[in-house]
LUMROTI-897506 format. One line per 3 residues: number of its first residue (from 1); their letters; for each residue x, y, z of C-alpha. Coordinates in Angstrom, 2 decimals. Example, Ala and Ser with C-alpha at 12.3 -4.5 7.8 and 13.67 -1.06 7.14 Angstrom:
<pts>
1> as> 12.30,-4.50,7.80  13.67,-1.06,7.14
</pts>
This chain:
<pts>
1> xxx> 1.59,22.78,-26.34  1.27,20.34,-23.39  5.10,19.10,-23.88
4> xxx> 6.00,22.37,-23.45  3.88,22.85,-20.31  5.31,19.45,-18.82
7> xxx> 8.80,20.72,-19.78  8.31,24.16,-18.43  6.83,22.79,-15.51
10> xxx> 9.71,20.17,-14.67  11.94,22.79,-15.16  10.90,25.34,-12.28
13> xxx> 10.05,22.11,-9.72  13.47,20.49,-10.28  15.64,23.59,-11.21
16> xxx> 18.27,21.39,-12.64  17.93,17.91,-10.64  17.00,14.42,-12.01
19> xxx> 13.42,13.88,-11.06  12.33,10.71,-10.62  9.90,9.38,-13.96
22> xxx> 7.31,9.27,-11.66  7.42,12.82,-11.24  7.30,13.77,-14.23
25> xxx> 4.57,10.84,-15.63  2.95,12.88,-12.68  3.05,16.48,-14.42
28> xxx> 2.18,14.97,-17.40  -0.97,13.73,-16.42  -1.72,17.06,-14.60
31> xxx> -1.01,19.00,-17.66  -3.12,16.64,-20.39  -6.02,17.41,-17.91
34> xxx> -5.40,21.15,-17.61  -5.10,21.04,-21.50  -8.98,19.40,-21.79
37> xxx> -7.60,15.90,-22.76  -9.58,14.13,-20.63  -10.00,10.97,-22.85
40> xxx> -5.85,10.71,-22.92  -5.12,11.14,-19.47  -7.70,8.42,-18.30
43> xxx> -5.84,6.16,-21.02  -2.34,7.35,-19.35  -3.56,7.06,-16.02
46> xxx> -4.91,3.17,-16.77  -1.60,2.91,-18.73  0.74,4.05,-15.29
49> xxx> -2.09,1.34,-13.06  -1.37,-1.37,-15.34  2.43,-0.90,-15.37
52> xxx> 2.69,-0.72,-11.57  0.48,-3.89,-11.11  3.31,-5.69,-13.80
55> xxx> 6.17,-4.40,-11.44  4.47,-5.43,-8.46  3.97,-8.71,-9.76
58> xxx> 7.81,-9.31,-10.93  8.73,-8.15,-7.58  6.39,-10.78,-6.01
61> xxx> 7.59,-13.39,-8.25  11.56,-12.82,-7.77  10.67,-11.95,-3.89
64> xxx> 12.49,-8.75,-4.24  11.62,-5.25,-2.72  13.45,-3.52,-5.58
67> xxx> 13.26,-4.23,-9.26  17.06,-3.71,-11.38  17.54,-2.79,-15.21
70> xxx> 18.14,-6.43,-15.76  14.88,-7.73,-13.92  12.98,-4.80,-15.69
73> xxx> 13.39,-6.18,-19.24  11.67,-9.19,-18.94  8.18,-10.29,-19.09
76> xxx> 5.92,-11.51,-16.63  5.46,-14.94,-17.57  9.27,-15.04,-18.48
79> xxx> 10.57,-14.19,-14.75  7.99,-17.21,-13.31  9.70,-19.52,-16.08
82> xxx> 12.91,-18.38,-14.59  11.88,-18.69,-10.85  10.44,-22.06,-10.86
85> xxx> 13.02,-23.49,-13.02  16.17,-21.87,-13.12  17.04,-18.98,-9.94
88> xxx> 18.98,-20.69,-7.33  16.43,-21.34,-3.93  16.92,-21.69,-0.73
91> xxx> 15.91,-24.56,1.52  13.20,-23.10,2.18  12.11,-22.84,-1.73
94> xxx> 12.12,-19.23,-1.78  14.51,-17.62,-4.87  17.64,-15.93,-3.27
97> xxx> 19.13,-15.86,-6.95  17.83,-12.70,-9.47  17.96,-12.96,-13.06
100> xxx> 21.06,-10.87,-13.08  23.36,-13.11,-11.15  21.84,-16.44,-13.00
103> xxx> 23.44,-14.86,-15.90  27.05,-14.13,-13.65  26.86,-17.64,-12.19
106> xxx> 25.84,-19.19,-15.83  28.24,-17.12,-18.12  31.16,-17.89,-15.65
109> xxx> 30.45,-21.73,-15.33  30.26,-21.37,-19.42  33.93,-20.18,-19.85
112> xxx> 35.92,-22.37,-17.20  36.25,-24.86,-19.64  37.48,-22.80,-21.84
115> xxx> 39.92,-21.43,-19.59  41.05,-24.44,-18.54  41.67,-26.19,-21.88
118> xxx> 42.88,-22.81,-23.27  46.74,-23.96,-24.99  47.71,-20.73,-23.28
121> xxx> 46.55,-21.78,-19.79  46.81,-25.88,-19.87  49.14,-28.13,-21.16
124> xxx> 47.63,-31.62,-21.11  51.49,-33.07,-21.08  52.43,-30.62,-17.99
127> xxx> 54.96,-28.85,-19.58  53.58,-24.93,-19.01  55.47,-22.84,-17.03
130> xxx> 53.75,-20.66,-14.28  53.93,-17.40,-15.14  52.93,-15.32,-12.14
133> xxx> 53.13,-11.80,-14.33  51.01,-13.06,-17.26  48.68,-14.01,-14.63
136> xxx> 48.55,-10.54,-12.63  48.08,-8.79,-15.87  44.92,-11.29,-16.49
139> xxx> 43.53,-10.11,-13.30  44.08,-6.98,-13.91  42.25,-6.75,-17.05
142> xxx> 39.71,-8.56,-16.24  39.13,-6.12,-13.35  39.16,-3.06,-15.78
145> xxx> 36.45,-5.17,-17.91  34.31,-5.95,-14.67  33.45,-2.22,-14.38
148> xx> 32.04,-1.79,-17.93  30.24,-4.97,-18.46
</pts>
């Protein structure tokens, strides 16, 4: 009965937009009281506080206004491992690397060896051709990739 309240009720305020989850963790709550469930919206309400304070924190942590998909998915205490031991600083000491691009900078520092001692890239007795084409086309597909990644 109360999803199909909240649903009904999303429907006519968003006639067909995305509302934000906050919206709708709104109507929820709103709805679980209408519906006498007192006990369950306090524990949703203390369950939305709690989140917020966790975001807060991260954001606090990584020194970042906005939180991505990629910060999102860790825990607390795993983001402070990260910023005091691993996310670039500046001189300063304050992070100006997020989790997301520690990953870019360390997969791509990860395959350059490979790349380079790839038979199809590096001969160790110099006797590869450049092959301007083969190389375009690399780019090329590596640009396609870059979008879906």
């Amino acid at each position: 009965r109360v999803v199909r309240r909240v649903v009904r009720r999303v429907n006519d305020l968003y006639d067909g937009q995305v509302p934000h989850i906050e919206n709708i963790q709104d109507i929820v709550e709103l709805e679980l009281m209408r519906a006498g469930l007192f006990e369950v919206a306090k524990a949703y309400i203390l369950y939305r506080k709690k989140k917020a304070e966790i975001r807060e924190e991260k954001r606090k942590v990584l020194n970042k206004d906005k939180l991505d998909e990629i910060d999102k998915r860790f825990s607390l205490n795993a983001l402070r491992v990260l910023a005091s031991r691993y996310l670039i600083k500046n001189e300063k000491g304050e992070i100006i690397e997020s989790p997301k691009e520690l990953y870019e900078r360390v997969s791509t520092l990860a395959v350059i060896p490979d790349i380079l001692y790839d038979e199809r890239v590096f001969d160790k007795n110099g006797g590869h051709e450049q092959n301007l084409a083969a190389l375009e086309k690399y780019l090329k597909n590596l640009d396609e990739y870059d979008g879906k990644i």
